[in-house]
C-alpha positions in Angstrom: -19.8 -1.6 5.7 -16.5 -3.7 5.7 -14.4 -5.0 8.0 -10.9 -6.3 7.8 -8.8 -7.5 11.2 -5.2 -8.0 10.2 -5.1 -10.5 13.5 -6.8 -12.8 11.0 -3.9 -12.7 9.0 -1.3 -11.5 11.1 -1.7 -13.6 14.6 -1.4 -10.9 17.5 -1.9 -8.1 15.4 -4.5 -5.5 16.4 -5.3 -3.3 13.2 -8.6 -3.2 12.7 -10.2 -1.2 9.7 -13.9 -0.5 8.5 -14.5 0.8 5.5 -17.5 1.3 2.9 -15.9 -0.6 0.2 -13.1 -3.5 0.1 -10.7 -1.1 -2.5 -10.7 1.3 0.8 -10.0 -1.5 2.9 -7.1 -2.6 0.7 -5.7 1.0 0.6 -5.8 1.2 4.7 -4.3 -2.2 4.6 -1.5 -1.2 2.4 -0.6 1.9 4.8 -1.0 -0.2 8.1 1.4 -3.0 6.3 3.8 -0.7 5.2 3.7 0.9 9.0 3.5 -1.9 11.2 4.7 -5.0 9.2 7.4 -3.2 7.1 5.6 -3.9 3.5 6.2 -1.6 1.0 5.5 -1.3 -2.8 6.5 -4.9 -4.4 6.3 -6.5 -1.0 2.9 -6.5 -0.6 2.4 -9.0 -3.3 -0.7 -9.7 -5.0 -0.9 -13.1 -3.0 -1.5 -10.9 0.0 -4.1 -8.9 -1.4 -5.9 -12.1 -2.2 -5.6 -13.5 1.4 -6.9 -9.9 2.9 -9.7 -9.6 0.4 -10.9 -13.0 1.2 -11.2 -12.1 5.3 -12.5 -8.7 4.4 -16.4 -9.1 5.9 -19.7 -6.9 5.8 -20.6 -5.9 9.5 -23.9 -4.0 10.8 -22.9 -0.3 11.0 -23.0 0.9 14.8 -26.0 3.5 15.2 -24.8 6.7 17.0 -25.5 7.0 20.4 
């Protein structure tokens, strides 16, 4: 599982996204940047792909309760 925090990019931002594979993360990051930091199509540059893929993480899947 993968995590990416957009806070780690964006200071004060809360998106949050977990995901089984980084492209997913990059395609739920592309939507939430598009929505919440007005970011669409050439404006989400390759330079910022780069800076989320490098703060994406593995985390420990929570067990169901």
């Amino acid at each position: 599982m993968k995590q990416f925090d957009c806070a780690d990019l964006v200071p004060g931002c809360v998106g949050s996204f977990r995901a089984a594979t980084a492209d997913e993360i990059i395609a739920l990051g592309r939507v939430h940047a598009a929505i919440h930091h007005d970011l669409h199509g050439e404006d989400y540059t390759p330079e910022i792909e780069a800076a989320v893929r490098s703060l994406i993480r593995d985390v420990t899947p929570v067990a169901a309760a």
